[in-house]
C-alpha positions in Angstrom: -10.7 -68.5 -46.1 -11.6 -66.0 -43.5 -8.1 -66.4 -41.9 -6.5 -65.5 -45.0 -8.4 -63.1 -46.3 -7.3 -61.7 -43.0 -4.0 -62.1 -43.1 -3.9 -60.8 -46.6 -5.0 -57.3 -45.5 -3.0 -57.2 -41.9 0.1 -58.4 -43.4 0.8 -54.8 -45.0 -0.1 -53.1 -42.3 2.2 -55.2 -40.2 5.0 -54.5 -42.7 4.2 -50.7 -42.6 4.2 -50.6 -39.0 8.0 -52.4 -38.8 9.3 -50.1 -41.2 7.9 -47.4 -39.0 9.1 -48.7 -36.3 12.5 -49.3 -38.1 12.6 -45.5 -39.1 11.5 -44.2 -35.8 15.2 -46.3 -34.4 17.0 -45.3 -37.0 16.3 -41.4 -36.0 16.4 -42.2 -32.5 20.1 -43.9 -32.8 20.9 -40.9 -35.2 20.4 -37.8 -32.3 22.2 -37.6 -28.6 20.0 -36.5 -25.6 21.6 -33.5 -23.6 21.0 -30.7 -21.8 20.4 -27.3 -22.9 21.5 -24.9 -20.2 20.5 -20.8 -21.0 22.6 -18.2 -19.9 20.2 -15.3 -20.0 22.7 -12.2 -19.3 24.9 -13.6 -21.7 22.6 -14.5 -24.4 24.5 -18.0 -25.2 22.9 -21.5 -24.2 25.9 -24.1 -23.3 24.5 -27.9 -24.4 26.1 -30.6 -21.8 26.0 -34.0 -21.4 22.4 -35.1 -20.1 23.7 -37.6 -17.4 27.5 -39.1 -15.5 30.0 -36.2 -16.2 27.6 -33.5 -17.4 30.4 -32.7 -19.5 30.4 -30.2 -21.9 29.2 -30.9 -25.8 28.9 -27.3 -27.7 27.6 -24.1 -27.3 24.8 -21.8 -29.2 24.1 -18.1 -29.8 21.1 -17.4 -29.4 21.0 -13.9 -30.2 22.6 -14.1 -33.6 20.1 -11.3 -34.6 21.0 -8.9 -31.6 22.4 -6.0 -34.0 18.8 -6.1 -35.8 16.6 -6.5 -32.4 18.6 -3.4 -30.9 17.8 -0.8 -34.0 14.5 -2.0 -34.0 14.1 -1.2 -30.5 16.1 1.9 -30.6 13.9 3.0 -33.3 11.0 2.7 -30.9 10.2 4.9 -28.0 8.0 2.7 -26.2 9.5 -0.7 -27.3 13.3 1.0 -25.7 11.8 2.1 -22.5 10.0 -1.6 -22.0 13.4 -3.2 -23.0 15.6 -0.5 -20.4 12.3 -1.4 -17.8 13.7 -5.2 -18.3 17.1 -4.7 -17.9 17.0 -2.4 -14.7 13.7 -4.4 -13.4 13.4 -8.2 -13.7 17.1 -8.2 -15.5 19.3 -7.0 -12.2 20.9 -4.4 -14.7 21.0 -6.9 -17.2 19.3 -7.7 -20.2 17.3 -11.1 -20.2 18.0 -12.7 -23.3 17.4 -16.2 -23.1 14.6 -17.5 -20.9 13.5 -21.0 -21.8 14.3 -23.7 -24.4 13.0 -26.6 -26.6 14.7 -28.7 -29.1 12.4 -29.9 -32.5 11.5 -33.8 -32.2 14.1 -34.1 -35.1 16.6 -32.5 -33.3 17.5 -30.1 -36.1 16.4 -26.8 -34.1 16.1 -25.3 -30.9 13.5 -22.8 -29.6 14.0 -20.2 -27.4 12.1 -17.6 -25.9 13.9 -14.1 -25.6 12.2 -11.7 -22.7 14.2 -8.9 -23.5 13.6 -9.0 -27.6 9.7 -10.0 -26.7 9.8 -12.8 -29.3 10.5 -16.7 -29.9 12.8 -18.2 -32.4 14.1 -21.2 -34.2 17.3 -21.5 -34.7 19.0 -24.1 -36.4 21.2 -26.0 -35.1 23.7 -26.7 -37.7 24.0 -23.3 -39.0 23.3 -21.0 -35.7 20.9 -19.3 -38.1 17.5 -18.4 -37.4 14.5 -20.4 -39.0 11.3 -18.2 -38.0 10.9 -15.3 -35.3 7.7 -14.8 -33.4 7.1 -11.4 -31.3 4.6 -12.1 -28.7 2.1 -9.8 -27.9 3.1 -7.3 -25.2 7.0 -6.6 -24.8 8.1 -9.8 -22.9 8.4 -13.4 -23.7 8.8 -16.0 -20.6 8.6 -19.1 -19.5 7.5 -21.9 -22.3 6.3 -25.7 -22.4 6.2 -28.2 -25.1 3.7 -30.5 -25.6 3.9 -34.3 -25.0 3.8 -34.8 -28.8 6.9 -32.4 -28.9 4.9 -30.5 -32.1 3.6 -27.5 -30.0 5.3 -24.8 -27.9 3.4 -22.7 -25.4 4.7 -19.3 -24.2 4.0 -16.9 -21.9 4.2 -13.1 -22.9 4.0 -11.5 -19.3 2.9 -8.2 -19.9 0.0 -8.8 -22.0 -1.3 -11.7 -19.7 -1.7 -14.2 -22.8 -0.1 -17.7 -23.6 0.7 -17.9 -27.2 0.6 -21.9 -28.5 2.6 -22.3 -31.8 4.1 -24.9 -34.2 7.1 -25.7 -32.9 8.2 -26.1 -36.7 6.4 -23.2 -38.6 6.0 -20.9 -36.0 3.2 -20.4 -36.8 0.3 -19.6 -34.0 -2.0 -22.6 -33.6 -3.9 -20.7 -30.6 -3.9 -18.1 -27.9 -5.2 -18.0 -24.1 -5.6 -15.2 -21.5 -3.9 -15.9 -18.0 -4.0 -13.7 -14.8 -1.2 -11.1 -13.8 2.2 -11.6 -15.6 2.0 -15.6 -16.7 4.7 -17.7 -15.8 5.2 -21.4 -15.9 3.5 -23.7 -18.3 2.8 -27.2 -17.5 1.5 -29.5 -20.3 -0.1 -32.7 -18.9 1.3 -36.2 -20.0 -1.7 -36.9 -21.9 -1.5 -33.8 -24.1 -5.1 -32.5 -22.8 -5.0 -29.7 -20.5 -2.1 -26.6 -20.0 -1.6 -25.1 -16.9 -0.4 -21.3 -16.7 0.8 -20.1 -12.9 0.3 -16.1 -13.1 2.5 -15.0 -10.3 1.4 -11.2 -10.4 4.2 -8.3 -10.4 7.0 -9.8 -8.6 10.1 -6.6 -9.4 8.1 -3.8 -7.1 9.1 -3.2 -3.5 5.4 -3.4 -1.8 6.8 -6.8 -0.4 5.0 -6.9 3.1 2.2 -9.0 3.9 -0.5 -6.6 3.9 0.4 -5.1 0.6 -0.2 -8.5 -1.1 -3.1 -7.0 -2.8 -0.9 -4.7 -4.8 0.5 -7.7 -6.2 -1.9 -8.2 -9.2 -4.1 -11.1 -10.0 -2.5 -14.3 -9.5 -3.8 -17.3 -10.2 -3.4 -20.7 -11.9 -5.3 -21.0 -15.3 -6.2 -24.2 -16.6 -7.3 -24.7 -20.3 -7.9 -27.0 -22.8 -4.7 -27.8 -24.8 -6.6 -28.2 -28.1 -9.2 -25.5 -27.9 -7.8 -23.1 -26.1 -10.8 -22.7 -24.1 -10.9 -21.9 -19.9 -12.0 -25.1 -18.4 -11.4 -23.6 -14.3 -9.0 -21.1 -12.6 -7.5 -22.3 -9.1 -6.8 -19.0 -7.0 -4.3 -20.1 -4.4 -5.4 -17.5 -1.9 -8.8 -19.2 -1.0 -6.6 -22.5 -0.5 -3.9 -20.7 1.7 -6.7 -18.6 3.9 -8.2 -22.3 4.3 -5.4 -23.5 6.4 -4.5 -20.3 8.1 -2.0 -19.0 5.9 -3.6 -15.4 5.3 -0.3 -14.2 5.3 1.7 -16.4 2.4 2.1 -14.8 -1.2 -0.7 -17.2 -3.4 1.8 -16.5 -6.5 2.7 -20.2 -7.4 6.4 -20.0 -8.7 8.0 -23.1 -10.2 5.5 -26.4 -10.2 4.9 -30.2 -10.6 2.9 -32.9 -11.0 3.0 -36.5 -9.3 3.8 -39.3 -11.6 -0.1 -39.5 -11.4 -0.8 -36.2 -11.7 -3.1 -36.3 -8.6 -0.5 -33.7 -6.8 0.8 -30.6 -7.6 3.8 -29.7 -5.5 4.3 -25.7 -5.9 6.9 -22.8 -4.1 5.4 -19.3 -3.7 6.9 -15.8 -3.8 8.8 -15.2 0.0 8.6 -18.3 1.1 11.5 -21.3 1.9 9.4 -24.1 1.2 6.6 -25.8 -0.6 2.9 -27.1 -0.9 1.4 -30.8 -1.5 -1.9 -29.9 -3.7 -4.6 -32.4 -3.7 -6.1 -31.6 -7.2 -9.4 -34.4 -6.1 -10.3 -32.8 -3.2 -8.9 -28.8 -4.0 -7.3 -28.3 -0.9 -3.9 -28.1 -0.1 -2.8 -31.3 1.7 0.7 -30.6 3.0 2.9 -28.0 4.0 6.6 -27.9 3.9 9.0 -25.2 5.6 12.5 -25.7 4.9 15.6 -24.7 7.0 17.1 -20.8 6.6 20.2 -19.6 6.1 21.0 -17.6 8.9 22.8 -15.0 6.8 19.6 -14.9 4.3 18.1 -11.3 5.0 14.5 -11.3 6.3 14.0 -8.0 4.5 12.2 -9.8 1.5 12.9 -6.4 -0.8 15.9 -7.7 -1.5 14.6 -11.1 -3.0 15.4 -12.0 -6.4 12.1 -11.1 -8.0 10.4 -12.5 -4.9 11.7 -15.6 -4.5 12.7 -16.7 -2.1 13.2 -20.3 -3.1 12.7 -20.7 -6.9 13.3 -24.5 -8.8 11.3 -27.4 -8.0 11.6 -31.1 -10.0 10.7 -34.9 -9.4 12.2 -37.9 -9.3 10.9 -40.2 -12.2 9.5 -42.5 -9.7 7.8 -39.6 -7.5 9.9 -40.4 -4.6 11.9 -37.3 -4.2 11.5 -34.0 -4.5 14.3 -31.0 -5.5 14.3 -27.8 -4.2 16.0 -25.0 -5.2 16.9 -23.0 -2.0 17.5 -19.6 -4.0 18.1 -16.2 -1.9 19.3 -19.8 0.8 22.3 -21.1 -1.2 21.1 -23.9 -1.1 19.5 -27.3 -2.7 18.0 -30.3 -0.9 16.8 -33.4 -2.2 13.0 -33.8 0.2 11.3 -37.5 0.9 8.0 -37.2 -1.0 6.4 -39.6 1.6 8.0 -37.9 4.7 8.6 -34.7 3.5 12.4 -35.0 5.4 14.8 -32.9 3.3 18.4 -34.2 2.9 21.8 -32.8 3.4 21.4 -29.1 2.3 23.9 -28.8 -0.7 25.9 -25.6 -1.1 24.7 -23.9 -4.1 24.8 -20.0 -5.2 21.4 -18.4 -5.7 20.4 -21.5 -7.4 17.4 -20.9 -9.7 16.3 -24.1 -11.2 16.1 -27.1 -10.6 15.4 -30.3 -13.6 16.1 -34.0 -13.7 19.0 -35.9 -15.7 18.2 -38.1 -18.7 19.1 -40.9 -16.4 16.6 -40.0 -14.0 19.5 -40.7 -11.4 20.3 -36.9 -10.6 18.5 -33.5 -9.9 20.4 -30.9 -11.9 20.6 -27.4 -10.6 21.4 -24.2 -12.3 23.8 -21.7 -9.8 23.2 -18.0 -11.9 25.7 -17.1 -8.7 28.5 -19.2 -9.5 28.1 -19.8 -13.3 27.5 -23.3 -12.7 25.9 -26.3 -13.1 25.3 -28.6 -10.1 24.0 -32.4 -10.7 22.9 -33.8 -7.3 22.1 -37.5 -6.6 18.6 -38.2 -5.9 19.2 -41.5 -4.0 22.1 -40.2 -1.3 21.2 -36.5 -1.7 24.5 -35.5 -2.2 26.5 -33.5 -4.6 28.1 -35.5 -7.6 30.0 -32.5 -9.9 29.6 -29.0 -10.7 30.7 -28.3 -14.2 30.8 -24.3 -15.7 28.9 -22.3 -18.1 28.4 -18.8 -19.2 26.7 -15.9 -17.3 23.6 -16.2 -15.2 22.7 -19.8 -16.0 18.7 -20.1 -15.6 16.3 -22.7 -17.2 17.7 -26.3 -18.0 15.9 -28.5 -20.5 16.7 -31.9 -22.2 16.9 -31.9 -25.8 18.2 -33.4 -28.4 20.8 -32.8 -30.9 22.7 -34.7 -33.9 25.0 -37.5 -32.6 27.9 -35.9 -34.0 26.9 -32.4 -33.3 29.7 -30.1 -31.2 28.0 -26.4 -31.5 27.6 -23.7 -33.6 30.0 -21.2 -31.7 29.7 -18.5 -29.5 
């Protein structure tokens, strides 16, 4: 009696959970992975194939609203000279208008922050129209993360030193934290617990040398809790550098990530053409890795892209290989995790970014010189295509669109 008074209440729940299972295929099989690749001057994001040709799918606007942003901010004093401090700062001369990217679970939208209109939007993508707008606080949006759950969207508004967390649906603000000096990157960890913000400090002045580092602002990494909100400890790079003699290296921790374990945080700083191993058990950083120069890379590090000197890091899904993104170097290089031996250095111009395939099989980098994409193979470390895009390519993300879906125009 007691086995089938137990099989009387587990059989629904076993039927639920294979319909579930059966409706969580049948959306899977419905949308394509690819890749969404920004191109921030232009203010377009060009979706490509996310692994073996890389070839082209469709393209977005993602300023659709541009006409409305730019009599809004003409209307403005203070909002117009923050957007003309953008363009002739951070921008080159150009305005900055896509940064980072995110499609909805469902694949029916796509997220983007937009430095120089200070905001984040949804826009759909089967119309190109905008679902919901969110101005950040301050008058510049940045990098973003989305959480493991894909339901939240964290995003850094740089000049107010605040992450803003919101439904990735509603856009609506779910919470808020407080960073150092012009917040970066955001790193959610796999388990959805903790967010980590890398504050890299004012990176568009000319105070460049060593011992004007202090001029440089508060920079630090901020780690919090990904469902309060709340501080749980701050790591300040400098303490760790000064440990191992490094007094003179920028603590601003550019472009990040985590082992497959998360017990490492591999991290590039402002100036520098390399990287760090960080031992989060023991807080201290472990390893040290200086990669080749360019010998016709200048040494004057004024003229470095916003101080970087090498800017795009990513991981192998097994943790074996590292990607760096050799920037102001022209290069990329796929490194040995174990041995920390880079591999051939692949030609690339002012490459800024560096993510993996959907495969897992390539690093793909973003060239913002050449208007390119480059996929590079993790196993031989050598180049397998370039395909082209629009101007000033940036961030790369995977995402997800509609099977059938070729883009919503230009």
């Amino acid at each position: 009696m007691a086995a089938a008074v137990a099989l009387t209440f587990t059989a629904p729940a076993a039927v639920a959970t294979a319909d579930s299972a059966a409706s969580d295929s049948s959306t899977a099989a419905a949308l394509r992975e690819v890749l969404f690749v920004g191109n921030n001057w232009e203010g377009t994001a060009d979706v490509i194939k996310s692994s073996g040709d890389f070839a082209k799918v469709g393209r977005i606007n993602v300023i659709p609203d541009k006409d409305a942003r730019m009599a809004e901010i003409n209307g403005d004093l203070i909002k117009w000279i923050y957007f003309m401090a953008i363009r002739n700062g951070v921008g080159e001369g150009h305005d900055q208008f896509v940064d980072d990217m995110y499609t909805t679970p469902d694949g029916a939208s796509v997220v983007v922050s937009r430095p120089s209109f200070a905001d984040v939007v949804s826009i759909d993508l089967s119309t190109g129209k905008i679902n919901w707008r969110f101005p950040v606080s301050g008058y510049r949006s940045d990098h973003m993360a989305v959480s493991p759950d894909g339901k939240r969207v964290a995003v850094s508004a740089s000049i107010s030193n605040t992450v803003h967390v919101l439904d990735i649906v509603t856009g609506k603000q779910v919470g808020s934290f407080k960073t150092g000096d012009k917040p970066h990157e955001n790193i959610f960890t796999k388990d959805g617990k903790y967010i980590y913000n890398m504050a890299i400090g004012d990176v568009n002045t000319s105070q460049d040398a060593p011992w004007q580092d202090f001029t440089k602002g508060d920079r630090r990494i901020t780690v919090v809790d990904a469902n309060t909100y709340q501080q749980v400890k701050i790591i300040d790079m400098r303490q760790r550098l000064d440990a191992i003699g490094l007094k003179d290296y920028s603590d601003a921790v550019r472009p990040a990530v985590f082992s497959p374990d998360e017990s490492k945080l591999y991290f590039q700083v402002s100036f520098f053409n390399g990287f760090f191993e960080y031992d989060l058990a023991t807080d201290k950083i472990t390893r040290t890795k200086t990669l080749p120069k360019n010998s016709t890379t200048s040494d004057d590090r004024t003229t470095y892209v916003n101080d970087s000197r090498h800017h795009g890091l990513s991981m192998s899904p097994d943790g074996g290989k590292l990607c760096v993104a050799g920037t102001m170097d022209d290069y990329a290089t796929i490194v040995n995790r174990a041995t920390l031996q880079e591999g051939p250095l692949v030609t690339a111009s002012k490459p800024y970014w560096a993510t993996v395939s959907g495969d897992g099989k390539d690093c793909v980098i973003s060239e913002s010189g050449a208007d390119q994409v480059t996929a590079i193979d993790f196993a031989t470390g050598q180049k397998v295509v370039s395909v082209p895009v629009g101007d000033h390519p940036q961030r790369v993300r995977l995402g997800h669109v509609a099977a059938g879906w070729t883009g919503t125009g230009s």
